[in-house]
N, C-alpha and C positions, 0 to 999 in steps of 0.2 A: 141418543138425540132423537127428539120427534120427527116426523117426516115435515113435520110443518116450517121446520124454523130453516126456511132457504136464504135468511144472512149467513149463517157460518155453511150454509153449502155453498155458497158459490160465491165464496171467501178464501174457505178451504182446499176449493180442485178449480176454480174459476180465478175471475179479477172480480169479484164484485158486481153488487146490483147497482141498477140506474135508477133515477128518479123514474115514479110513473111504472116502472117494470113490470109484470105480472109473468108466472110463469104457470101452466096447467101440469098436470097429475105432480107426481112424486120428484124430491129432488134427486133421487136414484134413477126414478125414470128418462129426468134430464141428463142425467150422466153418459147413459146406455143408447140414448139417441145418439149421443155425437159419439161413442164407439163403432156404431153401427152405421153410421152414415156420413161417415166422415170423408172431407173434401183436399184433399192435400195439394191443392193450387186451386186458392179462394181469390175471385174474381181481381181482390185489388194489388195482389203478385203477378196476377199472368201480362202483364204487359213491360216485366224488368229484364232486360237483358240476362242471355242465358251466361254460362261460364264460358262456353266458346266463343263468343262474342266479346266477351270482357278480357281474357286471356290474348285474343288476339289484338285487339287494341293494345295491352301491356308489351307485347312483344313489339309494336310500330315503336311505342313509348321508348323502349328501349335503342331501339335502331337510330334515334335520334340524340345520342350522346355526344355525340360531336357536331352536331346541326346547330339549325338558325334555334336561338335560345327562345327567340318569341313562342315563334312552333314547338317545342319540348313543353312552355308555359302553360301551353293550351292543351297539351296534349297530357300532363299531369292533372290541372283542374278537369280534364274531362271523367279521365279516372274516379278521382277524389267524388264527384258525383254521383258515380255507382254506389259508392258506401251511403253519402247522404238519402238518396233517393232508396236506398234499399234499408237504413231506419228509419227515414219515415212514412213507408208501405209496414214496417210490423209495427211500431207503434199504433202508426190507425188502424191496424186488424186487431191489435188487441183489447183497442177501445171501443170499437165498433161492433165490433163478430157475436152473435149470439151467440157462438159455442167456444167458449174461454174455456174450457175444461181441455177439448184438445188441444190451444192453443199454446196450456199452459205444460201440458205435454212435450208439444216440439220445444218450445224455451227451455226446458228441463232436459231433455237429448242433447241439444246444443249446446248447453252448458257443458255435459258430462265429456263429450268431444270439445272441446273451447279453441279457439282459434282467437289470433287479434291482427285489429285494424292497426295496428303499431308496425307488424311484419312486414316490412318493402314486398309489391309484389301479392301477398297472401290479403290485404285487407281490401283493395276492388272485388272480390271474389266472395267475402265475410257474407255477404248476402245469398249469390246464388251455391256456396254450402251448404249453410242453413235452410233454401228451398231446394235445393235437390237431392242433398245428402243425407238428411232429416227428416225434410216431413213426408216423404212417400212410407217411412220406414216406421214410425211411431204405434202402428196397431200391425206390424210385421216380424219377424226372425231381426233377434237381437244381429244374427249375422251377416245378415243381409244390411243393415245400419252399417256395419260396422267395417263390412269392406267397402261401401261408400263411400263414409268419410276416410279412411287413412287413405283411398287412392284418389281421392279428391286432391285436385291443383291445390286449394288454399290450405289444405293441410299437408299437401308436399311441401309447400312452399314454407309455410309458417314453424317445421321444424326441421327445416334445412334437407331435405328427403332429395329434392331436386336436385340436390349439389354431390350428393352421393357417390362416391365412386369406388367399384371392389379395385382392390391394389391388385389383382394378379387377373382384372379383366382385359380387354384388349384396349379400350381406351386406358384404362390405370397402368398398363406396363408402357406405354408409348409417352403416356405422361412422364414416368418415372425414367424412361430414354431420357428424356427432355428436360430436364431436371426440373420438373414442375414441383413443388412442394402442395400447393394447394390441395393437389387431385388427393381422394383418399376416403374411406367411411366417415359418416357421420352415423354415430348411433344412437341421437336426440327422438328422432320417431320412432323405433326399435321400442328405448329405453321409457317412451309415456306411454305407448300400449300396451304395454306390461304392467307399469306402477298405477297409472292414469285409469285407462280404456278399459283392460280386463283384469286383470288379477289378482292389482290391487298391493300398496307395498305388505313387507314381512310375509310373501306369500310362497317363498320359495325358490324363487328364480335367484338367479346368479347372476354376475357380471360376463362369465361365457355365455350366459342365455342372451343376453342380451346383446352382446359382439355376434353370435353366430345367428342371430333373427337380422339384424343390422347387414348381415352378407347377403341373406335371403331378399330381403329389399330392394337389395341394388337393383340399377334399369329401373325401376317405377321413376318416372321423370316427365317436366313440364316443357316442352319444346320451345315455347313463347321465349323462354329466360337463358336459352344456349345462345342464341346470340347468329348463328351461321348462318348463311342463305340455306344451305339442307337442312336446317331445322326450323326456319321457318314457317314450315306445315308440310305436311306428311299428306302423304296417298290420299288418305278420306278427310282432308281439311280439317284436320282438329290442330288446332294450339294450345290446348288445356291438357292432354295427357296423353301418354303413352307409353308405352316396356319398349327399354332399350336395351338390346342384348348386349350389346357393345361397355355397357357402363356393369355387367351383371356378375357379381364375383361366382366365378365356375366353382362345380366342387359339391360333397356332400354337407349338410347343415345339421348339427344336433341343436334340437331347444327342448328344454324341460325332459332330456331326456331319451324324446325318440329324434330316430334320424330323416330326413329327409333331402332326397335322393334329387342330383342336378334335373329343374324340371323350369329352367327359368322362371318365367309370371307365376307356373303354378306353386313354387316355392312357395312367397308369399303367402297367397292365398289357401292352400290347405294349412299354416299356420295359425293364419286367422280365425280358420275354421275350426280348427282345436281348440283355439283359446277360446271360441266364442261360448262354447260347451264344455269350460273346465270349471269345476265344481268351485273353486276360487272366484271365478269370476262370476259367480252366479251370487256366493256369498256378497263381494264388495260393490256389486253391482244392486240389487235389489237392497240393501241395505242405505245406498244413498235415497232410491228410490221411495220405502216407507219414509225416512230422516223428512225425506221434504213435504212428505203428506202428513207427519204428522207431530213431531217432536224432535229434538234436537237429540235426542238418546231414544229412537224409535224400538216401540214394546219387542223382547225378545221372541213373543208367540207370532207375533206379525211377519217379523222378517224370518223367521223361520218357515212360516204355511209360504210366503212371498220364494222364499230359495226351493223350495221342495217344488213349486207351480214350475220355474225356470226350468229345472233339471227334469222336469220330468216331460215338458213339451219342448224341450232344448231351446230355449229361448225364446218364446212366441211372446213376444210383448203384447200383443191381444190380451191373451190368456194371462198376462202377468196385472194387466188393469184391470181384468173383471174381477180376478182375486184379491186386487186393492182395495176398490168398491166395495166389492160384499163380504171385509172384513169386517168386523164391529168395530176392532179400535180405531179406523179414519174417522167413525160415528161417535165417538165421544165429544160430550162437552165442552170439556178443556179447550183451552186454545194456547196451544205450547207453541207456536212458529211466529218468529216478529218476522213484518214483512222486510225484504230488503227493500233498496230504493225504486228499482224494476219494479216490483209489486206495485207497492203503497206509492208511486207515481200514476201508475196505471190504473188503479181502482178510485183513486182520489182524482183522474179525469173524467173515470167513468159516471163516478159520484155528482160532479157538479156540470157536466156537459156542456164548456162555454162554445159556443162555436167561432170566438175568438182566437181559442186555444189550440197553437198547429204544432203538428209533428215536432219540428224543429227548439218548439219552448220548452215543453217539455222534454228533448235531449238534455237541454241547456241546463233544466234544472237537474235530470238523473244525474250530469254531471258534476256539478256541485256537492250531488249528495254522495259522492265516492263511489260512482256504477256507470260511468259511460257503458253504452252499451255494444260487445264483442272488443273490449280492451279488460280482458282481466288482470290483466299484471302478470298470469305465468300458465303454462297450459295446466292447470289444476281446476280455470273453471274460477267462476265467483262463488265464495263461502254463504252457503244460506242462516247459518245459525247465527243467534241471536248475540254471541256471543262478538259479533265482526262488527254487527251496524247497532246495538243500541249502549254504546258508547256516551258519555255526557255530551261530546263537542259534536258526532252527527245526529244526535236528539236534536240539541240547536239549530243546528244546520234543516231537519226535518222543521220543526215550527217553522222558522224562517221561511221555508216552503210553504208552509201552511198557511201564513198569513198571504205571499202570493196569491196562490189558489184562494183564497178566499177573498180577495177582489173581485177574482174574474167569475167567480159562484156564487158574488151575492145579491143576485135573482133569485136567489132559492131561496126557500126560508127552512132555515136550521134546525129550525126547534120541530117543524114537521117531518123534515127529512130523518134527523136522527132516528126517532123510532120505524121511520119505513124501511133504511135501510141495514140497520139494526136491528129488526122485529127480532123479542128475546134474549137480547145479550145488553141493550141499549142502557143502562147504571141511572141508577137517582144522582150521582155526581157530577155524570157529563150533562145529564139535562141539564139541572142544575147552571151548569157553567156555560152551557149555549142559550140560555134562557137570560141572562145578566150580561149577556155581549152588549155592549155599547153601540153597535153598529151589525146592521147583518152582513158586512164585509167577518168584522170579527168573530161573530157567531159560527159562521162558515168554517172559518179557521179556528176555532173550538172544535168544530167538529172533527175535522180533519187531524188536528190533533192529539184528537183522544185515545188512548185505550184502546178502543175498539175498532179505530181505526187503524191502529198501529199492531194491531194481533190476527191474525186467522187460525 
């Protein structure tokens, strides 16, 4: 690919160009700018409530279960506004922000870690996850990400980690006094760190691996959701996290093998720490990685120099982008990735720039198009390949969109836009068919619907 043709760059590692856009030197040079100078709390994040703050509100939320129901009403919708308010601060970053290449980075982290707004408890937080547990980490140590998000509230929360309890700790044998049934392991976060987060399935592990990481766990817990005036907040006022000895199954731990020796919190975390740097997770890790830069069955030499870069700087995700970049095959021609709806919602705002057009509409429509945003349906994360969204019925669903958008775009004129933001890939077919639009509402929506809009 020439260095000229910045439609499919900043199609391919970006959202797309805008109307009017110009960009100077190289689109490789664009690249390595926002590697190198990247801001991980962009001006229009820093003013959303942190997790401590949202976490303590959920725990008031909770205290009021048998209270005045007006006050729990108010006190649920105030929640529910954390999430609203925290998609649409990353929708307008991602339509606004000159550097969409990082951008599309943290969305890509986030996904691999997935969390939902579905989970009681873990979706007020979907937001300040994703900006605390994510974007500091994106140009850092895979492992440094990676004990973020599993010790992050919304991800205790959202796979039951909070509720955890080792049967022969001292809270678990006083429960089992008591004949509590409830108290006891959950091994759902255990068992997606392993399949999910590192390892990757068919990679080895065992169902003991994952009971005995499951024990190592226990204690990581969110104070806000116990419920008792002692846990209310703790010594240094946190509501959002903390190791609880109390809840922590005593004892030595084997996982994949080696042991590890009673060390409470650090349990955990030298686990993590293993897995961060196991040659498995290096494989199924960097191989989602290239998949999204570049094809749905990403080139074997790719993911290969990609796993060798991991292993060898033990996870420096730096080093793992610059080696993306100045592989040849993200520079090919082809355009093998349909957008999902995330994307091709996002770049088809950017495309037409209403300033009608608010955060909130565009949810409405991702919705529609089978992608709310932070509700995947399972912690696996939303499927990027083409094989999930270009389906007959959400093609229709996408047109349908497209004629929207192309209301509110048609101030622009089509037949110009296409080749500007297309330079190079732009087809005698779709001119063609933006040029016989009946209206430049429709024209717009020709455009939006083409091909070339629909690929990176």
């Amino acid at each position: 690919m020439t260095e000229g043709k910045w439609s499919i760059t900043l199609r391919r590692f970006g959202y797309g160009g805008k109307p009017s856009e110009r960009h100077a030197g190289s689109p490789k040079s664009w690249l390595m700018h926002q590697i190198n100078n990247y801001d991980p709390s962009p001006e229009s994040l820093r003013q959303l409530p942190g997790t401590n703050q949202i976490a303590q509100q959920f725990g008031e939320y909770r205290q009021l279960r048998n209270g005045d129901q007006e006050v729990r009403r108010t006190a649920r919708r105030a929640l529910r506004r954390h999430v609203q308010n925290a998609i649409g601060a990353r929708i307008a970053t991602a339509i606004e922000t000159p550097d969409h290449f990082s951008e599309r980075l943290v969305h890509f982290w986030a996904n691999h870690f997935a969390i939902s707004t579905e989970k009681r408890g873990a979706g007020p937080l979907a937001g300040s996850f994703e900006f605390e547990a994510i974007r500091p980490h994106i140009f850092g140590k895979f492992s440094a990400m990676l004990s973020a998000a599993e010790s992050h509230p919304a991800m205790l929360l959202y796979l039951d980690q909070a509720q955890s309890i080792g049967p022969n700790s001292r809270r678990g044998l006083r429960a089992a006094q008591r004949g509590r049934r409830r108290a006891g392991l959950n091994e759902n976060l255990a068992r997606e760190i392993l399949e999910l987060h590192t390892l990757g399935v068919r990679s080895g592990y065992t169902q003991q691996d994952v009971t005995e990481f499951a024990k190592a766990l226990t204690g990581h817990t969110v104070p806000a959701i116990r419920g008792n005036r002692r846990d209310r907040q703790n010594r240094n006022g946190d509501m959002a996290y903390r190791f609880e000895e109390a809840l922590h199954e005593p004892g030595t731990k084997t996982v994949l093998g080696k042991k590890y020796g009673p060390s409470g919190a650090r349990e955990a975390a030298q686990i993590l720490s293993d897995l961060a740097v196991n040659p498995a997770t290096a494989r199924h890790v960097v191989t989602k990685f290239a998949r999204h830069f570049t094809s749905d069955d990403p080139p074997p030499a790719l993911v290969s120099r990609l796993e060798n870069d991991f292993l060898s700087t033990g996870g420096d995700l730096r080093s793992l982008t610059l080696a993306l970049v100045n592989s040849p095959e993200v520079w090919a021609e082809e355009r093998n990735k349909f957008l999902t709806p995330w994307e091709w919602s996002i770049m088809s705002a950017r495309a037409i720039q209403p300033s009608v057009l608010q955060p909130r509409q565009i949810r409405r429509m991702m919705i529609n198009l089978g992608q709310d945003l932070w509700k995947p349906g399972s912690p696996a994360g939303f499927d990027d390949a083409a094989s999930q969204w270009a389906a007959p019925e959400s093609l229709h669903r996408r047109v349908e969109a497209a004629q929207t958008l192309g209301q509110r775009g048609a101030r622009h004129d089509a037949r110009a836009l296409g080749p500007e933001l297309y330079s190079g890939i732009w087809s005698e077919h779709s001119a063609l068919a933006v040029a016989r639009a009946e209206s430049p509402a429709q024209a717009m929506a020709l455009l939006l619907a083409s091909p070339e809009a629909m690929w990176r």
